[in-house]
N, C-alpha and C positions, 0 to 999 in steps of 0.2 A: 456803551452802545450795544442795543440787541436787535438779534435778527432773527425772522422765524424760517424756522427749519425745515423747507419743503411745505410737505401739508400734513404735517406731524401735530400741528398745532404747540408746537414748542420753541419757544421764542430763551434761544442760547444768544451769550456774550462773542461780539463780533470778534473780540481776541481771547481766543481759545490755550488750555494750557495742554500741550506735548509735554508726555512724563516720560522723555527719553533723552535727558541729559543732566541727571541728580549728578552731583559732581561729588557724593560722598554714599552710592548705595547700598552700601554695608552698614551706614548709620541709620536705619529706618524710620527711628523719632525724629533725629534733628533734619533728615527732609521729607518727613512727614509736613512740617513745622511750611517747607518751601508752597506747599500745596495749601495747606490752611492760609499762608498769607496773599495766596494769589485769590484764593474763594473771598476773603476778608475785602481785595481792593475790588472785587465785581465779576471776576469770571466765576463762570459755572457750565462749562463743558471741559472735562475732566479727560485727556485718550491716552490709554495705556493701550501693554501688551506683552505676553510672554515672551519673554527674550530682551527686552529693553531692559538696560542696564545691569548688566551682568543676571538678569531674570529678579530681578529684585524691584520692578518698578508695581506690579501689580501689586506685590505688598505693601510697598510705599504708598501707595494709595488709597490702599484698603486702612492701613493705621488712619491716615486722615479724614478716612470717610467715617470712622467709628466717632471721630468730634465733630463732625461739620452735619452728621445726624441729630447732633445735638442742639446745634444753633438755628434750626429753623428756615436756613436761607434755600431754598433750592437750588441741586446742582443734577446735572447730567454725565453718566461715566458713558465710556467706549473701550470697547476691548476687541481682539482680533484671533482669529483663526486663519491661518494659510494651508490646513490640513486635506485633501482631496476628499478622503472617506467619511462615511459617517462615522462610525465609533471614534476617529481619531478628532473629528469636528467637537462633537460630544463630549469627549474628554476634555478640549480645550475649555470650550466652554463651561465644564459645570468645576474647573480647576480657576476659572477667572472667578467665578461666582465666588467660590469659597475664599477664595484670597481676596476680592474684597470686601468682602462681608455682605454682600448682598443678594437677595433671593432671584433678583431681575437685573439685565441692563438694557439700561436706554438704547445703546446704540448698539449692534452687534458685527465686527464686519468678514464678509469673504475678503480677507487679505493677500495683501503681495498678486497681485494678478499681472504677470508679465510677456505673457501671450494670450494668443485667442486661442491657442491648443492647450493653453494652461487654464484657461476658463470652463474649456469642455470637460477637462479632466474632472473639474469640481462639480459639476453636471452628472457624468460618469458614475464616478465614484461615488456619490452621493452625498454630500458636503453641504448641496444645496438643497436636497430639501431634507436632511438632517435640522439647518439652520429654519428653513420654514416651518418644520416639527414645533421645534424650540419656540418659536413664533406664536404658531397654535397654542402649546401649554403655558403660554405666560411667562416663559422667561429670560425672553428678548421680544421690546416692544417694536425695534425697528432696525427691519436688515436693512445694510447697508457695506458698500464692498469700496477695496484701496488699489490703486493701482497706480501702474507708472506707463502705461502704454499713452500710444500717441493717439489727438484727439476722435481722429474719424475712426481710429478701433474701439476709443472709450464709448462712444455711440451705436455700437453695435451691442456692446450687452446693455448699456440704457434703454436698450429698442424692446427690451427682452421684457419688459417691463418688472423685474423682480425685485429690483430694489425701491429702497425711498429716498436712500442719498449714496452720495461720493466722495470719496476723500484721495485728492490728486495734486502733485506738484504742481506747481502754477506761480512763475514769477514777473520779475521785467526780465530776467534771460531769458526761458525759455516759452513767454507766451506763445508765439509761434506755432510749437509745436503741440500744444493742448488748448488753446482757442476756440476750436473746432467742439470738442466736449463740455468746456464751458457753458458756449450758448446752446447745444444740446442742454442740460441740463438745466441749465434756465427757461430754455420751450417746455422741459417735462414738469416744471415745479418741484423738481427733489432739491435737498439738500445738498450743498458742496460749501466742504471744509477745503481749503489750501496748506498743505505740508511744504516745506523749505521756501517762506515768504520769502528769505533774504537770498534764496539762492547758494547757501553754505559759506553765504558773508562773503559774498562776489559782490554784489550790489554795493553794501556800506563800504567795500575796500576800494572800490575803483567810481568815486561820485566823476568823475569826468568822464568816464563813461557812461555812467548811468543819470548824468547829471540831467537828460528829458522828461525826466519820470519829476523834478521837481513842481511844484508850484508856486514857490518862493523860491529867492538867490538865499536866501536863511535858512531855510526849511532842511533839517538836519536828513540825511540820507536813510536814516530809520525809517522816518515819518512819512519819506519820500514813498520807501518801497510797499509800506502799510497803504497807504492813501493812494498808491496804484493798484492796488486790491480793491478798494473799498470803491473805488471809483468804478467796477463793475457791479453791477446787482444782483447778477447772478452767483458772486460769490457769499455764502452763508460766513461764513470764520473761517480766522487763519491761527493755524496752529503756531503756538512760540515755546521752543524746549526753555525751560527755566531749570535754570541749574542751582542756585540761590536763594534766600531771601532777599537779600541787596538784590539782587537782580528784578527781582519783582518788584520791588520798592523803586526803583532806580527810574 
């Protein structure tokens, strides 16, 4: 299943791959290998970051993206900054570039935003339109920022109109408290990816708990908490760390 991304006009796989849980990131080919088999079964939005996985995922990705250039399929990366200033924004980005081998990325985000005085800082400091520069010269086609704040703060820089999407926890535990930014984001038309679907495997560990979110007495507690996502329109994709090939296969 795809879904188009805001008004980006690009239409990404409703399950998204999180390159923040290689279970071997010192071997760079063999989970390279994890990311080629997930492009293989239909995903193509790709979100890394410096720092994931002992700092070894952006090259992880980068190895895979140098074969899956080859294959013809289309795929979309995402990479992140949580740097306030411009030169420090700058360097992040053009250190993503080079590790994945690419001149441009799809998606670019102001990361980790976990106040509204951490938001201005990037404002401040100039982070923000360092990223819009970037934007300008081609090589990042669409800002887009991460955050963990709660939903009627997430709405306040939505309001700002600077981005094109959002990438925010959002599960069956803590709808409550990001709901609110949700249908924000669905009244703006941006994009919204969901990071920790399962809740950090709260969800699939406790289904008597969570056992409302089914739609069948069969319906396995995965599919449960996927299909409670999906069941919103306003959500674009949900991220899934794949640590594996079995796991992607699986």
């Amino acid at each position: 299943m795809f879904s188009q991304y805001g008004k980006t006009g690009i239409s990404i796989s409703r399950l998204a791959f999180g390159a923040m849980r290689f279970a071997e990131p010192k071997n760079v080919q063999k989970m390279a290998e994890v990311v080629l088999a997930a492009h293989e079964a239909g995903i193509n939005y790709f979100d890394t970051a410096p720092g994931y996985c002992a700092d070894m995922s952006e090259q992880i990705v980068g190895a895979a993206v140098r074969q899956m250039k080859k294959g013809g399929k289309p795929f979309y990366l995402s990479s992140k900054t949580s740097k306030p200033g411009a030169d420090g924004a700058r360097a992040d980005l053009e250190r993503s570039l080079a590790r994945l081998g690419v001149d441009c990325l799809d998606f670019y985000h102001c990361w980790y935003i976990l106040s509204l005085e951490g938001w201005e800082s990037r404002k401040i400091g100039g982070a923000v339109d360092e990223l819009l520069k970037a934007k300008q010269e081609g090589i990042v086609r669409h800002l887009v920022f991460s955050t963990h704040l709660p939903g009627d703060e997430i709405q306040v820089i939505l309001n700002e109109n600077i981005f094109e999407g959002v990438t925010l926890g959002y599960n069956a535990v803590n709808f409550p408290y990001r709901e609110a930014a949700v249908l924000a984001a669905g009244k703006a038309g941006i994009g919204l990816v969901v990071m920790n679907p399962l809740g950090g495997g709260t969800i699939v560990q406790n289904p008597e708990a969570f056992g409302f979110i089914r739609n069948r007495p069969e319906q396995s507690m995965l599919e449960a908490a996927l299909g409670f996502l999906w069941s919103h329109p306003q959500i674009t994709a949900a991220l899934v760390g794949f640590s594996s090939v079995e796991e992607v296969r699986s």
